[in-house]
C-alpha positions as CSV (number, residue, x, y, z in Angstrom):
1,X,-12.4,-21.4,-4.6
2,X,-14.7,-19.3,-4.8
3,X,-13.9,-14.9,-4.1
4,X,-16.5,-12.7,-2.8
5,X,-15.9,-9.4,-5.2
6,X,-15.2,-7.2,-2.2
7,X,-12.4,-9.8,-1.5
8,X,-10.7,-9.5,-4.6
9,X,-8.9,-6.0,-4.5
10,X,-6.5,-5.7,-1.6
11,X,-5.3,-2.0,-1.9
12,X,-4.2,0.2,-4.7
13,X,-0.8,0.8,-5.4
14,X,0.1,4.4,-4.9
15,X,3.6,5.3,-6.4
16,X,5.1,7.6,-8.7
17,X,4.8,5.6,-12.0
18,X,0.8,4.6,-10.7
19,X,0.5,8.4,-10.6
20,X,1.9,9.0,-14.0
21,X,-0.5,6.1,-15.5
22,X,-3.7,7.6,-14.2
23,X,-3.2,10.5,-16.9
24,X,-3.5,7.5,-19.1
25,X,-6.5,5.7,-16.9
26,X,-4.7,2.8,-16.0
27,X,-4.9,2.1,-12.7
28,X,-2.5,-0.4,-10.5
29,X,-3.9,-2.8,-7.5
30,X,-2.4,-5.2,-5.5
31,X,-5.4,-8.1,-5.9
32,X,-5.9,-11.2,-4.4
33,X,-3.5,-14.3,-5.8
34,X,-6.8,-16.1,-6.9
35,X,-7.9,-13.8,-8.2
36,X,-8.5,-14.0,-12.7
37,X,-8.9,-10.9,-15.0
38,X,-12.8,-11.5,-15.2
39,X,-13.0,-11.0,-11.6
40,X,-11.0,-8.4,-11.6
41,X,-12.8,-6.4,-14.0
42,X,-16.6,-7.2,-12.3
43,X,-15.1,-5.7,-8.8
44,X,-13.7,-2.9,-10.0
45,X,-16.5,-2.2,-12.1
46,X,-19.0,-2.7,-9.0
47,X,-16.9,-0.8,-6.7
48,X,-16.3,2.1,-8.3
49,X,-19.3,2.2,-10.9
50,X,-17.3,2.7,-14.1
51,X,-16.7,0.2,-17.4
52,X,-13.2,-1.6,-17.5
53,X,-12.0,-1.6,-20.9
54,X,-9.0,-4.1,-20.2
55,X,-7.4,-5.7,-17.9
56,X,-3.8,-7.0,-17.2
57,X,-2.3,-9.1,-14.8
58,X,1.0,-10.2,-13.6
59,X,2.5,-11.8,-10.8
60,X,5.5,-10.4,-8.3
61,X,8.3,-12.8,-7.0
62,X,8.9,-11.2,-3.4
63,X,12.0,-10.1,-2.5
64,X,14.9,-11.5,-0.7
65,X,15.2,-9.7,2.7
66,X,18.5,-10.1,5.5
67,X,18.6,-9.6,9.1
68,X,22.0,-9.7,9.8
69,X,22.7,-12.9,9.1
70,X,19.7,-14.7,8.7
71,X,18.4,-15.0,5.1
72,X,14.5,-14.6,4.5
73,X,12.0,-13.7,1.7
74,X,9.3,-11.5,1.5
75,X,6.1,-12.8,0.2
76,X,4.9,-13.4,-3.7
77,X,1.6,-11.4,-4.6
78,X,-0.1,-10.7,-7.2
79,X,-1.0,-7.0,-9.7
80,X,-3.5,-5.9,-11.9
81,X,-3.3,-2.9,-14.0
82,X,-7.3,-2.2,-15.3
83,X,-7.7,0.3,-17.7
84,X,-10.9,2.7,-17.8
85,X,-12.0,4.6,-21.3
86,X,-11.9,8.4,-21.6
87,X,-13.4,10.3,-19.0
88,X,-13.8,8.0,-16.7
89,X,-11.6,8.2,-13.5
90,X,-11.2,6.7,-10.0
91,X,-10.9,8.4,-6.6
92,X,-8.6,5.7,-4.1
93,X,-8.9,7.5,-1.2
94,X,-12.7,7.6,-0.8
95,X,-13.1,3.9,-1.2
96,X,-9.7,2.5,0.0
97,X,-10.1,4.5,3.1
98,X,-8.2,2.4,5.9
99,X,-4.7,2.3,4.4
């Protein structure tokens, strides 16, 4: 299967240890489950016009969910946490602008 680049990262993930990381420039995405590290790397690198100095990738079991008393499961998915040299930075909210 072949991804499109602009089809690879499916939103950042905003939370309090992501905030604390991007002191550090690493910064945490929810990417597509087909996704490799090489592609990873060349769309973030396209998108946001900075070099990628590594890249690391792991994938989430989802979570077991009830509704009274049905029993269901949320869905697996996959993250990537890239990490950008010194002084380089990435602004979410101007390219991720519908979430």
């Amino acid at each position: 299967m072949s991804l499109d680049l602009s089809q690879v990262l499916l939103k950042p993930l905003l939370s309090e240890k992501s905030y604390l990381e991007s002191d550090m420039n690493k910064y945490r995405f929810m990417v597509h489950p087909a996704a490799n590290k090489i592609v990873i790397r060349q769309a973030v690198e396209k998108m946001f016009n900075v070099k990628v100095l590594s890249v690391n990738v792991s994938k989430v079991r989802g979570k077991q969910k009830r509704f009274g008393r049905f029993q269901t499961y949320k869905s697996d998915w996959k993250k990537a946490v890239v990490t950008l040299p010194e002084g380089e930075s990435l602004d979410f909210f101007e390219k991720f602008d519908n979430e």
